[in-house]
N, CA and C of each residue as an Amber inpcrd file, in Angstrom:
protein
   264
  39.5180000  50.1670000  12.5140000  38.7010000  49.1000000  11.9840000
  39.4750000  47.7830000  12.1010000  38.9050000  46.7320000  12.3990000
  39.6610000  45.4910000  12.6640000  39.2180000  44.5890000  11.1410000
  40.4220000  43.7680000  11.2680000  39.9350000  42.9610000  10.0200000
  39.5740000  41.0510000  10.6320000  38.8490000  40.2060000  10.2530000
  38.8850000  39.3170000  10.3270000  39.2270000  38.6410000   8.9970000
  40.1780000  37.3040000   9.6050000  40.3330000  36.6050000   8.4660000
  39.6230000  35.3140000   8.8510000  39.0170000  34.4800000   8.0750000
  38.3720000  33.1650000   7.5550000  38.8050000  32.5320000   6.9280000
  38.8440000  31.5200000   7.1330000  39.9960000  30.2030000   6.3360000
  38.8220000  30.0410000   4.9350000  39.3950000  28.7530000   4.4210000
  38.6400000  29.5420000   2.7720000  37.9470000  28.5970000   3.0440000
  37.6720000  27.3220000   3.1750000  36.3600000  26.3250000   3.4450000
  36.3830000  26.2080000   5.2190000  35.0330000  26.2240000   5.5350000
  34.6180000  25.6630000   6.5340000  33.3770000  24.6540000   6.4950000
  34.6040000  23.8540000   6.6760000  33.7570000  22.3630000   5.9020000
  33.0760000  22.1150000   7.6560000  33.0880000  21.8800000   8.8360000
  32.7420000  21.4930000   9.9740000  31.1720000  22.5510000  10.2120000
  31.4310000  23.6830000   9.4430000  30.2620000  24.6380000   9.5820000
  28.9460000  24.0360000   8.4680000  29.8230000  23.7570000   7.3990000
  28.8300000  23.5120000   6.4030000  28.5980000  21.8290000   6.5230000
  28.9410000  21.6040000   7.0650000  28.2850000  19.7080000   6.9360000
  27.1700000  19.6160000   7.3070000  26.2120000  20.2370000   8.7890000
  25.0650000  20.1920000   8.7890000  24.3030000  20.7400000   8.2680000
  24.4270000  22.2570000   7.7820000  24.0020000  23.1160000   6.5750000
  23.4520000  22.3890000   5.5130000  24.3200000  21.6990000   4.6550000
  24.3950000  20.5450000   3.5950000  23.3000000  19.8740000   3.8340000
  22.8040000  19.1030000   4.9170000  21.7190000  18.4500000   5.1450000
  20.8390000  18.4020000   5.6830000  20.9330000  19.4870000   6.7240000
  19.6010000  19.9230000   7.2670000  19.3060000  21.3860000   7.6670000
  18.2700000  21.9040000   7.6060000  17.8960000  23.3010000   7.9700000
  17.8900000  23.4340000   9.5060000  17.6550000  24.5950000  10.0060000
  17.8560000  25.0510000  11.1520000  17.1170000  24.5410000  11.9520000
  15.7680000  24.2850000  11.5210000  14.7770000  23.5940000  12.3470000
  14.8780000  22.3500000  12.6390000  15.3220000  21.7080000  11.3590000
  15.9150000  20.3340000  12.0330000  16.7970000  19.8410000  12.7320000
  18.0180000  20.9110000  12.7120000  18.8840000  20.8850000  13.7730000
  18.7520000  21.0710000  15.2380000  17.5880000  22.0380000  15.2700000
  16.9180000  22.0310000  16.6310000  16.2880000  21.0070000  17.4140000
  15.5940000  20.3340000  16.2680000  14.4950000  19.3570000  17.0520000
  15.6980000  18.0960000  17.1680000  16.8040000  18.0800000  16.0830000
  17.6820000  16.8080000  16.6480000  18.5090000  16.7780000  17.6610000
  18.8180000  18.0050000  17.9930000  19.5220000  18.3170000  19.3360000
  18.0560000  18.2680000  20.9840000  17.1670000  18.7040000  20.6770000
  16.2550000  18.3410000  21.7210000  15.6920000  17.1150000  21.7450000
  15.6960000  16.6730000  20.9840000  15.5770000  14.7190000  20.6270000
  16.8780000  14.3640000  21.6270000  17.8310000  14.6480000  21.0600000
  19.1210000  14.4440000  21.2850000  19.3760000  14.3690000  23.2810000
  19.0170000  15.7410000  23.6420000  19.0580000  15.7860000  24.9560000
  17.8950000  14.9830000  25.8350000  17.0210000  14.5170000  25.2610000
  15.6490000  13.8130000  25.8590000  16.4470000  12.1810000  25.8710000
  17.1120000  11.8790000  24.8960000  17.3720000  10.3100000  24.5210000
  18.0530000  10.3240000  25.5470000  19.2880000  11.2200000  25.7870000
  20.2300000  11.0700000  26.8160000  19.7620000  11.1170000  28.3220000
  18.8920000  12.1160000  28.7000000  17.9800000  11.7730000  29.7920000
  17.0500000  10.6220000  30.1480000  16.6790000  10.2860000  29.0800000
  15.7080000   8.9900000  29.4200000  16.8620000   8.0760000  29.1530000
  17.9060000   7.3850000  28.9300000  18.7180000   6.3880000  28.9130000
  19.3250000   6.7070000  30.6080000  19.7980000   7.6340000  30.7170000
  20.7600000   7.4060000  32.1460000  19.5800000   7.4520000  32.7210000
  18.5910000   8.2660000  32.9900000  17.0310000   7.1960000  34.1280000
  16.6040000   6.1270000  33.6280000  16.2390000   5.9970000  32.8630000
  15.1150000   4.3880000  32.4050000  16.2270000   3.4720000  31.8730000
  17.2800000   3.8390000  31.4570000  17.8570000   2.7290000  30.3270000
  17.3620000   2.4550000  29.1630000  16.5380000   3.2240000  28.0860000
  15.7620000   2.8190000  27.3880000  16.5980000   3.3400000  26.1220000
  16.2970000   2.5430000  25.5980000  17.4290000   3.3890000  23.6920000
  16.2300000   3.6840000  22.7910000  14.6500000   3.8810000  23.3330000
  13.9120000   4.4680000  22.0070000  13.9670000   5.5680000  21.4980000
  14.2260000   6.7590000  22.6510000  14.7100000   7.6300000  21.9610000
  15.4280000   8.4570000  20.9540000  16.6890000   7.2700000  21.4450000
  17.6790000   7.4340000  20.3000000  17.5970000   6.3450000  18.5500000
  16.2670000   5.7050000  19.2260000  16.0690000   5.0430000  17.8900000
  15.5200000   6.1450000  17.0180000  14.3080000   7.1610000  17.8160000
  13.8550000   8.2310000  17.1520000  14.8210000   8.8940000  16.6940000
  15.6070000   9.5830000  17.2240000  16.7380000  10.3660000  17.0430000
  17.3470000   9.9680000  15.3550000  17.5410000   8.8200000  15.4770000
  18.3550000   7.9260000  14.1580000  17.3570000   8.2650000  12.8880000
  16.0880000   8.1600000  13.1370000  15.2780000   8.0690000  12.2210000
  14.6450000   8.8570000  11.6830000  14.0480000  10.5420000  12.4760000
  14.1390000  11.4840000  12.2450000  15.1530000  12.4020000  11.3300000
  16.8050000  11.5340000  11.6460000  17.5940000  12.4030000  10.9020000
  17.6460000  11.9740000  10.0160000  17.4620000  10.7060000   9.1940000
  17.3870000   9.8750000   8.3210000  16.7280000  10.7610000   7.3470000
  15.2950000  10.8350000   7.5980000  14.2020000  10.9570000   6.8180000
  14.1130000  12.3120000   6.8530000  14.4340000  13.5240000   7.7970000
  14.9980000  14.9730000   7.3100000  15.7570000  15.1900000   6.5410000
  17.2550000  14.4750000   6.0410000  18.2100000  14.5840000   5.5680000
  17.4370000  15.2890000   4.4030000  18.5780000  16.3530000   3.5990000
  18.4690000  16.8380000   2.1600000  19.3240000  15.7220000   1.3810000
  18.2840000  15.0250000   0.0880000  18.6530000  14.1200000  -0.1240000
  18.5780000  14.9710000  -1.7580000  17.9790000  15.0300000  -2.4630000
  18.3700000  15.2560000  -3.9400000  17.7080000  16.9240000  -4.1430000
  18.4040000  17.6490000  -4.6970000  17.6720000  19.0440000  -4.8470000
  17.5220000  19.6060000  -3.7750000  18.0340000  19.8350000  -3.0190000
  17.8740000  20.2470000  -2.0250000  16.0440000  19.7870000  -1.3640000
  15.9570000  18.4270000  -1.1520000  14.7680000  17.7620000  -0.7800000
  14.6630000  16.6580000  -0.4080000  14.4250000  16.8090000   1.2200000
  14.2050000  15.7330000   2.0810000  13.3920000  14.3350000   1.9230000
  13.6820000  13.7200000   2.2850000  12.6680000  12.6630000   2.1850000
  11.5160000  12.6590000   2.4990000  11.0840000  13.2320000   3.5820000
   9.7470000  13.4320000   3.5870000   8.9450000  14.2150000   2.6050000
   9.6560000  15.1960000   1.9480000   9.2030000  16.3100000   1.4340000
   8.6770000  15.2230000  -0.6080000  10.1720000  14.4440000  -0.3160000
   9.8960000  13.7200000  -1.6940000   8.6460000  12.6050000  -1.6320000
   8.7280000  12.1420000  -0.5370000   7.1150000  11.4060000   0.0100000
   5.7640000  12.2610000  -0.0580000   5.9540000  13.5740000   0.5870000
   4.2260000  14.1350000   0.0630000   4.3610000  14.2820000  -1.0750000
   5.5710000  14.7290000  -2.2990000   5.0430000  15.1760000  -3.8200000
   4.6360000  13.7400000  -4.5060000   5.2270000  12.5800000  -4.1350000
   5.0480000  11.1720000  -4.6660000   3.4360000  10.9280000  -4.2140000
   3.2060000  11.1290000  -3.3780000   1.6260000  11.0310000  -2.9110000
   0.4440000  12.1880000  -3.3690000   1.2260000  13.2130000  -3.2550000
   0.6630000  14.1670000  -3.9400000   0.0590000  13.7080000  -5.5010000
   1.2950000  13.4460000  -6.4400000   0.8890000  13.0550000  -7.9310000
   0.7110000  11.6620000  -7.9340000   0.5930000  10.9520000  -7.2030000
  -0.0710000   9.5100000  -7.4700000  -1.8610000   9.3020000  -6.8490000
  -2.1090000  10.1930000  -6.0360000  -3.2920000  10.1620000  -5.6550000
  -3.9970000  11.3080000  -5.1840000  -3.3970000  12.7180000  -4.8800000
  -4.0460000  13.6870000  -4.4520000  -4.4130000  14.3800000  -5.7320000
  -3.6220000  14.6910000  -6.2430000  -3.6540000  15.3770000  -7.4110000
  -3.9290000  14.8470000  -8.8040000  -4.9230000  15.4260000 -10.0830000
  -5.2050000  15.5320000 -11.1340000  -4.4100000  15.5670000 -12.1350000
  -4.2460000  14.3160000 -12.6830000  -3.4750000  14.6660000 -13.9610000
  -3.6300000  15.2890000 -15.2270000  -3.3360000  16.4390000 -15.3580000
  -4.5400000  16.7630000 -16.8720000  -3.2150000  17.0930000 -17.8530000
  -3.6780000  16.5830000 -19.1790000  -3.1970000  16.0730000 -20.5620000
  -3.8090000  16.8680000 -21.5190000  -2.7070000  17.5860000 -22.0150000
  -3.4890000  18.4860000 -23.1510000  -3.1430000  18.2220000 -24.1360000
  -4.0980000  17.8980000 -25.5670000  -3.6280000  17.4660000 -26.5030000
  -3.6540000  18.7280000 -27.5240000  -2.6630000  18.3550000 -28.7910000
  -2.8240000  19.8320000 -29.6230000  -3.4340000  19.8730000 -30.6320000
């Protein structure tokens, strides 16, 4: 039987962990490879403006909850949803 050893933090593993899920890591790396293709053909930096802004607004920001995610519940209870008040 072999043993592996692991250093006690792996902080380089967990930094994107920390702030984004798997899916978002995906779509920022294929963002990622599109920006870089369309800059060395077109010269164009919108991509990577997307790139910037996407990760922005994915980030896990409080509670484990993105910004977007804190934008639908803010919209959610300011206008989708019913406030009901029960008195005793």
């Amino acid at each position: 039987m072999k043993k592996f050893f692991y250093p006690d933090n792996l902080t380089a593993v967990n930094l994107f962990a920390k702030y984004w899920n798997g899916k978002d890591l995906v779509i920022l790396l294929g963002v990622f490879i599109i920006s870089i293709i369309s800059f060395l053909t077109l010269r164009t930096w919108f991509f990577f403006a997307i790139l910037i802004f996407y990760a922005i607004v994915s980030a896990k920001v409080v509670d484990n909850y993105s910004i977007t995610k804190l934008v639908k519940l803010y919209i959610r209870y300011l206008i989708t949803d019913t406030l009901l008040l029960k008195w005793r």
